[in-house]
Structures are given as structure tokens and as C-alpha cells.
Phi, psi and omega in degrees: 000132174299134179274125178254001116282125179201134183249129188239138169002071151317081179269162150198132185232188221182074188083220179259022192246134161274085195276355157217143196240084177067031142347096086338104149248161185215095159246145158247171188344213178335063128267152185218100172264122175286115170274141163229184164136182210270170195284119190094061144253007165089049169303301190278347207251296169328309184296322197280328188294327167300316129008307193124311205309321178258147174230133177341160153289290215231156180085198178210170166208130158240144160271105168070045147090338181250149177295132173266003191285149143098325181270150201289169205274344175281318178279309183311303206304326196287351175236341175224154177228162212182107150242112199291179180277014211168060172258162198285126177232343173284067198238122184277072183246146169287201196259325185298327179282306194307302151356289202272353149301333163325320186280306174026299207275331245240356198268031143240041223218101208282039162242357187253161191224152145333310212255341162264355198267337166273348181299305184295345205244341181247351126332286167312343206264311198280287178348316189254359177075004181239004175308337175279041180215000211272330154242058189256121148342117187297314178293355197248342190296147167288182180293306185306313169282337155314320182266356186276331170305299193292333173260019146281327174301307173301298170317320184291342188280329162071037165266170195317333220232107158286100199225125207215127153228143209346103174285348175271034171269138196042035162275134165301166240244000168249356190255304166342287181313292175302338200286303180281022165270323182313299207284350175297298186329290192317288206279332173290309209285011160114342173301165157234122175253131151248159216212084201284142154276145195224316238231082184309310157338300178311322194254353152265020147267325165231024164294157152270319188227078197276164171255152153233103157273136160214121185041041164100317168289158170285117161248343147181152209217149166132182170314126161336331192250341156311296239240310194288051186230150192311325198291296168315289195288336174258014146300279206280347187248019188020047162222138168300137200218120172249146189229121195226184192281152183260143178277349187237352181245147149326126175135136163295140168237156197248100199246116162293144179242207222277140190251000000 
């Protein structure tokens, strides 16, 4: 199956500091891929070279079969959707216009109408849990609820390629849940999402594929239960770390032991 991300050994370097070091990603349709790894470890710096935002030292990346060095910023939006770690919400839009910013890339575009561009946003709404927030001013929202706004704005743009660094910040443990079972939904209805993450549970309960970044490099890539073994993760996150059977899920659960 054709990837519709894929990065072949990605470097971006800043001087003499390499903040990502030769990186290979691959998703196809329904993958739902976890960048994980420890605070620095160049999570977020991966995610914009996948984006556009950044353009390699080294390597290539194409979205949906094309190089994102070089295609315009109109063409990126019709194919990739991208919610950064800081996004901007302090804005005077209500929560539906911002939402409805999403549609953007689709107005010119002479099969889409008003009437998908409210569909899709009320879609987005109901997913994220904030349709009851839609005319509420974007600036009066908690952290939580800001951020659940900003990955209906992502779902509303409904492009092939999903790109989140950590959409589960500051949610509480049921938003947590809900936010990646959406992006779980999304890589089934045929998206390829990646995603970075802090919350190791989340990506071996709902990854197809994790990253283990460490000081810019791949330490290690593949199944949650591949990659998610103690030896590994208390290398890299230099804490002990024990990894048992999960009890009630598919899946390794990710436990700190004793320091």
C-alpha cells in the first residue's frame, strides 16, 4: 500500500546540535502512528519536518506521494492538517469560527459547499465534545477545552494526513481517551495520523506503530509490545521502568518502578 507519509532519514540540525538524526516514518491509510520519548528528545521538531514547517538538513519527506519542501502552503493544507504544541486560541472568534477555520483549504475547491463546510464542522464539534462550547468565545475556554477546539479544527479540515503533537495535553483522563479514540476512528475511516504523545498507555493502547526518540534519533520503532519493553524504556527514559500485561486491554501497561 502507498504511504501517505514517509520520511526517509530526516535529519534538522541548528549549528552543531542535531535536533533530529536520520529518522525514518511510514504510514499508510489506517495507521495511527506515536512518536514517544523523554522531554528534548526532538518529538516536536520531527513533527514540523513532517508538516512542511521545517525543511530538512538531510533527508526528504513526501505527504500523500509529494515533497512538502517547496508545495505551496494551500496545497500542503489539502493534504496534511497539523496541530502544533501552541496553538494559538487566544483570539476573538467564537469556538465554531475557529473550527470553521479548518475548511479553509476546501473554498476553492468547486465540489465543496456551505452545506459540507457546516457538516464538517459539526461533525468536529460532536467528536471533540465541544459542540456545547460553539458560541462561546475561544479566549473564556479552560487549556482543556482550547485544546479540544483546536483537533475539531483539525478533523474539520478532513485532510488524508493527520499530524498532532500532543493533542492530549492538559485533558482530563476521559478527553484523554475520547480525544484518541477520534484519532483512532480517523486512520480506520482511511487517514494516516501521527502523533506525539507523553502518555505511553495511550500509544500501546491505541498506536499501530510507536517512535522511541532519543537526543534526536530512533531508539527504537515498531509494535508497542516490540518497542515498549523495560530494558528499552528505562534506557531511554533513565528511570526503571517495569512493563506487565495490561489487564483488561490488548497491550503492555507501562509502569515506573522503583528509583
Amino acid at each position: 500500500m502507498t504511504a501517505l507519509v514517509e520520511a526517509d532519514r530526516v535529519s534538522f540540525a541548528l549549528g552543531s546540535a542535531r535536533l533530529v538524526d536520520g529518522i525514518s516514518v511510514r504510514a499508510e491509510p489506517g495507521d495511527l502512528v506515536a512518536v514517544v520519548g523523554p522531554n528534548g528528545a526532538g518529538k516536536s521538531t520531527l513533527l514540523r519536518l513532517l508538516a512542511g514547517d521545517l525543511t530538512p538538513t538531510e533527508g526528504s519527506v513526501l505527504i500523500v506521494g509529494e515533497p512538502v519542501t517547496g508545495t505551496s502552503l494551500r496545497r500542503l493544507a489539502r493534504r496534511r492538517s497539523f496541530l502544533s504544541q501552541h496553538a494559538a486560541t487566544e483570539v476573538p472568534f467564537t469556538v465554531r469560527e475557529v473550527v470553521m477555520m479548518g475548511r479553509y483549504p476546501h473554498r476553492e475547491d468547486p465540489e465543496n459547499t456551505p452545506e459540507a463546510d457546516a457538516a464538517a464542522v459539526d461533525v468536529a464539534l460532536a467528536a471533540t465534545d465541544v459542540a456545547q462550547l460553539s458560541g462561546r468565545v475561544t479566549a473564556t475556554l479552560s487549556g482543556g477545552e482550547e485544546q479540544r477546539v483546536s483537533l475539531a479544527r483539525v478533523l474539520a479540515q478532513q485532510a488524508p494526513v493527520m499530524l498532532l503533537d500532543e493533542p492530549t495535553t492538559a485533558l482530563d483522563i476521559g478527553h484523554q481517551e475520547l480525544v484518541m479514540r477520534t484519532l483512532r476512528d480517523a486512520a480506520l475511516r482511511g487517514a494516516a495520523v501521527v502523533c506525539v504523545v507523553h502518555d505511553l498507555n495511550l500509544a500501546a493502547v491505541f498506536a499501530d506503530q510507536v517512535v522511541l526518540m532519543r537526543h534526536g534519533a530512533a531508539s527504537a520503532a515498531g509494535a508497542p509490545r516490540a518497542v515498549f519493553t523495560e530494558a528499552t524504556l528505562s534506557e531511554v527514559y533513565d528511570h526503571p521502568i517495569r512493563v506487565v500485561d495490561h489487564p483488561f486491554r490488548e497491550g503492555p501497561l507501562v509502569l515506573p518502578g522503583e528509583g
